[in-house]
C-alpha positions as CSV (number, residue, x, y, z in Angstrom):
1,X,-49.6,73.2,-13.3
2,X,-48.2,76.0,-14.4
3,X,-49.7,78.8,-11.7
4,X,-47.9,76.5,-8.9
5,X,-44.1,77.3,-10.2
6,X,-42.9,80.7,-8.5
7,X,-43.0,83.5,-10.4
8,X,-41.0,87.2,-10.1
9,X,-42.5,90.2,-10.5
10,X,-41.3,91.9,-13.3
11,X,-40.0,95.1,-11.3
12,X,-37.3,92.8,-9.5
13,X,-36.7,91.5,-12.3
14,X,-36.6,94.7,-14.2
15,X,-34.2,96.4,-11.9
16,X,-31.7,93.7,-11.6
17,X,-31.3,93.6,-15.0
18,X,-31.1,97.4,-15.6
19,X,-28.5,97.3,-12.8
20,X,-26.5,94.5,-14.6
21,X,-26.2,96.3,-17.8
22,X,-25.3,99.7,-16.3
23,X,-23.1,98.0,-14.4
24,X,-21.4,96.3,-17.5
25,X,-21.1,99.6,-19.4
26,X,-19.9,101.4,-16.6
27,X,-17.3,98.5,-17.2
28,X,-16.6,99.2,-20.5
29,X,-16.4,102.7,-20.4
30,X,-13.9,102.5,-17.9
31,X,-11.9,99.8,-19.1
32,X,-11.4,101.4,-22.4
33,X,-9.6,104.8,-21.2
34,X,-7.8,102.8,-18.7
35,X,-6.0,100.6,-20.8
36,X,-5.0,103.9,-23.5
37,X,-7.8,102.4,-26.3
38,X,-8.5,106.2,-26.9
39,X,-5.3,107.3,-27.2
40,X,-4.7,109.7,-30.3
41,X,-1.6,107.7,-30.6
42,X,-3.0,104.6,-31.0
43,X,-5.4,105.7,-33.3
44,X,-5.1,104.1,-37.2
45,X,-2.2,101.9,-36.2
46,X,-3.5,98.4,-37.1
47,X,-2.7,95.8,-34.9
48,X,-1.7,98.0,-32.0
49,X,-4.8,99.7,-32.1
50,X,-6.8,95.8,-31.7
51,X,-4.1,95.3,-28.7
52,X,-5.5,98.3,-26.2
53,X,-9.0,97.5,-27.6
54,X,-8.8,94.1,-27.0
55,X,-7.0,94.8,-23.4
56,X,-9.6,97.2,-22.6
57,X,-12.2,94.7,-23.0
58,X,-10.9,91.9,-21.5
59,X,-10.4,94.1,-18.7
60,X,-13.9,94.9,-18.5
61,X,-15.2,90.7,-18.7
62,X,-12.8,90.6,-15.4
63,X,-14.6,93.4,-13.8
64,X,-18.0,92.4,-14.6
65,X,-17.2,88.8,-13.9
66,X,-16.0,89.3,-10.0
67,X,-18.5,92.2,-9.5
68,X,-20.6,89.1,-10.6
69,X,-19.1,86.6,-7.6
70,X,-18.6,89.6,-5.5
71,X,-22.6,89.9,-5.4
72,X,-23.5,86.6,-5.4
73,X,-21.3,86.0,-2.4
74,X,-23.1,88.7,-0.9
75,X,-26.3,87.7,-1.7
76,X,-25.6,84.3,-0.1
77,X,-24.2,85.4,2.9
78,X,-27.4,87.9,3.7
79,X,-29.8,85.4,2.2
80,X,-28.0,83.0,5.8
81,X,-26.5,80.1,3.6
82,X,-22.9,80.9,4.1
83,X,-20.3,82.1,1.1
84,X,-21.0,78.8,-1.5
């Protein structure tokens, strides 16, 4: 029963989820600068230091989270079913 589901190859599959973590660093790594976390001033200061670090990242889960509808959207739109 087994041979009858549909199976990916494991390129596709491979490259999507290669994109989607370079993708999510890319995030990150922008994020982080962005919102100051690297700032020499910010640096050893405690809670103010966990603020930008936890704005950074925060920023980041938006980013990746509408890149994440942005391409779905896409993919359903070129796929022919309409946005949803």
């Amino acid at each position: 029963m087994l041979s009858s589901w549909p199976v990916r190859s494991f390129s596709t599959v491979g490259r999507r989820t290669i994109c989607m973590h370079s993708g999510t660093a890319l995030a990150v790594l922008l994020s982080l600068p962005a919102s100051r976390a690297w700032s020499v001033r910010v640096l050893s200061e405690g809670a103010e230091e966990y603020r930008t670090l936890g704005r950074g990242l925060i920023s980041a889960a938006v980013l990746v989270a509408l890149g994440g509808l942005l391409f779905g959207a896409l993919r359903a739109v070129l796929a022919g079913q309409g946005a949803y």
